[in-house]
C-alpha angles and dihedrals in degrees: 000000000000135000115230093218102216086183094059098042084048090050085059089042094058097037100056080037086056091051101050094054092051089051091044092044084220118178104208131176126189119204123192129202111206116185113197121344104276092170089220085058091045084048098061100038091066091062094043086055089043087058103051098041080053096055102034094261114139128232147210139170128206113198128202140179116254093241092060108132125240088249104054089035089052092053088049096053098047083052098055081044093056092054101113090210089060110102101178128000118215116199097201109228148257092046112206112279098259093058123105088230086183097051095044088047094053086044080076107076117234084255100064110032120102104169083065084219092130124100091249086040094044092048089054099057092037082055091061090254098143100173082110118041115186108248114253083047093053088051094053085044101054091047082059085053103047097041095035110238120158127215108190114106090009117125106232133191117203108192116213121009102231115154102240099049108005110037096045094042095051093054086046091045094054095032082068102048111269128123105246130197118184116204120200138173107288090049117116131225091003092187090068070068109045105043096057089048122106092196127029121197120185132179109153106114100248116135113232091345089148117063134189097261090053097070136048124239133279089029126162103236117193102180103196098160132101140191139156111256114181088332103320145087111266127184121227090244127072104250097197103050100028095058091052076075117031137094103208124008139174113223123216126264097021103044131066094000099064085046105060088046085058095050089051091065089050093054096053090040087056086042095063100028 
């Protein structure tokens, strides 16, 4: 088994990033929009903040109440997009239950959106145009890259399809030759699923929900999923017995989240390059 170390490959990423921008003398600024206090979204901010502050990126956060309405959230998010200093705009997901996400996400212009969650963004990447990954997936992918797995002619299983983990990597994942099957919450007997599979991918939010027994060995397991469990960050698969099996597999905290963070400053950096 071995332990696909998010926190080193990051380390890569950011350093050939910070580089870049030195060369390029860009001048780059982040801004966040945070709606409510859903401590999962605080979490990652602050290492997307960390981050920036690491690599000379500035940073800003707009904070709003949860019981802001679609409209007024809509107009404050084309400002901050207006704002000629700012470089790339983050709407920080899930948005509260009354909010048009869809709406908020195409107020940010192709131009400025990092996180490729807007329609233009979204038909790119659904075209095949991978110029532009959306983040969570070009972390998976560039764990792919690094460790060499390979993915064509694999049968892979993404768990949830979400559209920030499980709908994007499941066209990348079949875009690139492997036999995907996506389980959601309405699928019975997953494991039927999981322990045929050659990847696994999950990304639902559901602390330790594979276990050992539910995959075969010598799997590929990407845990993309958090969640708190008793105060702390836990992962959807069950680190403990999983990796007893496994071949590759991302720990949580310091896989795929650091990551993801990682790719999103690529993505702001291309943007503006």
């Amino acid at each position: 088994m071995k332990i696909l170390d998010g926190k080193k490959l990051t380390e890569k990423v950011l350093k050939k990033l910070s580089q870049k921008i030195v060369n390029s003398r860009l001048s780059l600024k982040l801004a966040v929009v945070l709606v409510g206090d859903d401590p999962s979204s605080v979490s990652y901010i602050k290492q997307k903040e960390k981050v920036c502050r690491a690599l000379g990126i500035d940073f800003q956060l707009f904070k709003y109440q949860k019981d802001i309405e679609t409209k007024q959230l809509a107009v404050e998010v084309r400002k901050i997009s207006s704002d000629n200093s700012v470089s790339g705009v983050v709407v920080q997901l899930p948005l509260p239950e009354q909010i048009d996400s869809r709406l908020i996400l195409n107020s940010v212009p192709a131009e400025k959106d990092p996180d490729i969650l807007s329609e233009i963004g979204s038909a790119k990447f659904y075209s095949g145009d991978f110029l532009f990954i959306p983040p969570a997936v070009a972390g998976i992918v560039r764990f792919f890259e690094e460790y060499k797995i390979k993915v064509w002619g694999k049968k892979a299983v993404v768990v949830g399809a979400g559209k920030l983990i499980g709908r994007p990597m499941t066209f990348w994942l079949m875009f690139h030759g492997a036999t995907v099957t996506v389980l959601n919450s309405k699928t019975k007997k997953i494991t039927d699923f999981t322990k045929k599979a050659d990847i696994i991918i999950c990304g639902v939010g559901r602390a330790g929900m594979i276990k050992g027994s539910m995959v075969k060995k010598k799997v590929v397991v990407i845990d993309a999923g958090s969640a708190f469990k008793k105060g702390k960050i836990a992962g959807d698969v069950d680190f403990k017995t999983v990796s007893k099996k496994a071949s590759y597999i991302t720990p949580v905290p310091g896989g795929v989240g650091p990551m993801t963070v990682a790719m999103l400053m690529e993505n702001i950096v291309r943007l503006n390059s």
